[in-house]
ZALONU-285317 format. One record per residue (C-alpha): x, y, z; residue in one letter. Coordinates in steps of 0.25 Angstrom, whole numbers, plus 5000, padded with zeros to 4 digits. Example, Ala and Ser with C-alpha at 12.3 -4.5 7.8 and 13.67 -1.06 7.14 Angstrom:
2
504949825031A505549965029S
***
This chain:
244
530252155432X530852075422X531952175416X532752145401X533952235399X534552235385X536152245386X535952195399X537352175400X537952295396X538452395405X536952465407X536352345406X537152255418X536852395426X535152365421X535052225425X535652255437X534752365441X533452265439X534152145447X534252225458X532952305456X532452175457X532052165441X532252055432X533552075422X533452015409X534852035402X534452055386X535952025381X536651925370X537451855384X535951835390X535451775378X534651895370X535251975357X534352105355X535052115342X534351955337X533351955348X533851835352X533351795366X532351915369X531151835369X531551765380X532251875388X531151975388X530051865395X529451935405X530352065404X529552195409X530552305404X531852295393X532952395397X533952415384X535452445386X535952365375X537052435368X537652385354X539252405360X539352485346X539452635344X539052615328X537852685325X537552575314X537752465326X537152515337X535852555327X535652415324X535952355337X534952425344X533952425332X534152245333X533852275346X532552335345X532152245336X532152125343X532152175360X530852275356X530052185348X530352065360X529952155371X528652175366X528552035365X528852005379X528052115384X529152215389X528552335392X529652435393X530952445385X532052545389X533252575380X534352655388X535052765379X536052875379X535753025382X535953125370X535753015359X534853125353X536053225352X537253165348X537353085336X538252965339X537952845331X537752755343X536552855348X535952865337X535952695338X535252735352X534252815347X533752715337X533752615349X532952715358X531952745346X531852595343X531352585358X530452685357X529852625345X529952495349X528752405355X528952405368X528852535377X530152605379X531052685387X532252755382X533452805393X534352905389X535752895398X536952975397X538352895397X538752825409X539752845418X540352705412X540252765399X541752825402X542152685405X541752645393X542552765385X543752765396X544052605391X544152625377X545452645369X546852615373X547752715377X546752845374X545252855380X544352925371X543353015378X542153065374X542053225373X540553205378X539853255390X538853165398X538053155411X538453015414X537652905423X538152785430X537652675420X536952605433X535952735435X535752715419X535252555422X534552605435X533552705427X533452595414X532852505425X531952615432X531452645418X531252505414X530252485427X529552625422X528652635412X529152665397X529352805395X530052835381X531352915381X531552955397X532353065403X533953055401X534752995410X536053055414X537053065423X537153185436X537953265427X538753295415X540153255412X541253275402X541353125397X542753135392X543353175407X542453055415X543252975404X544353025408X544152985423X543852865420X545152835411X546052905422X545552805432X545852685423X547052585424X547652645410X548252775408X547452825394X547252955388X545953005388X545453075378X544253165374X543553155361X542553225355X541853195345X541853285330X540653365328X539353385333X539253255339X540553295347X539853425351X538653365356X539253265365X540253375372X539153475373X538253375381X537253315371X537453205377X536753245392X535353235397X534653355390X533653395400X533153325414X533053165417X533553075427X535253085433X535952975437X536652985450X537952955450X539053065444X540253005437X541253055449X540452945458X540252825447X541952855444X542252855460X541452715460X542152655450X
***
């Protein structure tokens, strides 16, 4: 099956076009370095020839709610409205687990995309994921001297298990919102950052921060974990860590 991945190249994405090579898919990379701008539509028509399923993990780079909101609402402008054009007969938006609870600006910027999916022309299917494992790369890397770490707990996953189940629902038929995805169990996000940054070439301080208000509160008191049953990753945190 001829398989497009929006953001292909991203750190999701790679993992996607991966999993369909070697599943023995064909990978369509939808991304500026391949040729294709969601945001103008430029190149889509030709890209999305003979493309069965669209997997979107496309990502904006922002966390401004204002930024983020139109990216993903150019986005759905031009990818919906092509797909149909090509016949694709599946579209599957991966999103973030508890968009629905805490109220960050870059979720509600998800939600928008998931609802623009839903609405859109094309069948859909919406993955909620909780953070990744390499989420506390991303955090451990920023700043200088000082590592600020989210005061959040989460049910990691290995961002490969993510790409594997975006595959496996691409290949399915189109099902709406699906079960949340989450990692074996919960964790304190703030002490797997600090791991992560004890482990590093640079001595830094690590330090927790929490967020004012109620947005604080939800995220340390766990809005941000599956809420009820759905499928669990494999691989904990200790063993993704020991293989790094």
């Amino acid at each position: 099956m001829r398989i497009a991945v929006a953001g292909g190249t991203g750190r999701v994405g790679r993992l996607v076009v991966e999993a369909a090579g070697s599943s023995g898919h064909e990978p369509v990379v939808l991304a500026r370095s391949a040729g294709v701008d969601l945001t103008t539509g430029a190149g889509l028509d030709a890209a999305l020839a003979g493309v069965a399923a669209v997997i979107d993990v496309s990502d904006p780079a922002t966390t401004s709610r204002r930024k983020a909101t139109a990216f993903y609402e150019r986005a759905a402008e031009h990818l919906l409205p092509a797909e149909q054009r090509a016949g694709v007969r599946h579209h599957v938006v991966l999103s973030i687990v508890g968009i629905d609870r805490v109220g960050l600006g870059y979720y509600r910027a998800k939600q928008r995309q998931e609802a623009l999916a839903m609405a859109g022309p094309v069948p859909a299917s919406v993955l909620r994921a909780t953070q990744f494992h390499e989420f506390t790369l991303q955090v451990s890397e920023r700043g200088g001297r000082f590592a600020l770490a989210p005061v959040m707990r989460s049910q990691p996953i290995a961002a490969r298990e993510v790409a594997a189940a975006l595959l496996e629902l691409a290949l399915s038929e189109p099902a709406g919102l699906v079960p949340e995805l989450a990692g074996p169990r919960a964790e304190d996000m703030a002490v797997l950052v600090s791991r992560v940054v004890r482990a590093g070439p640079k001595r830094r301080i690590v330090v927790p921060v929490r967020l004012p208000g109620r947005l604080g509160r939800a995220m340390a008191g766990g809005a941000l974990l599956p809420k009820g049953p759905g499928p669990r990753g494999q691989q904990t945190f200790d063993e993704w860590f020991a293989a790094r």
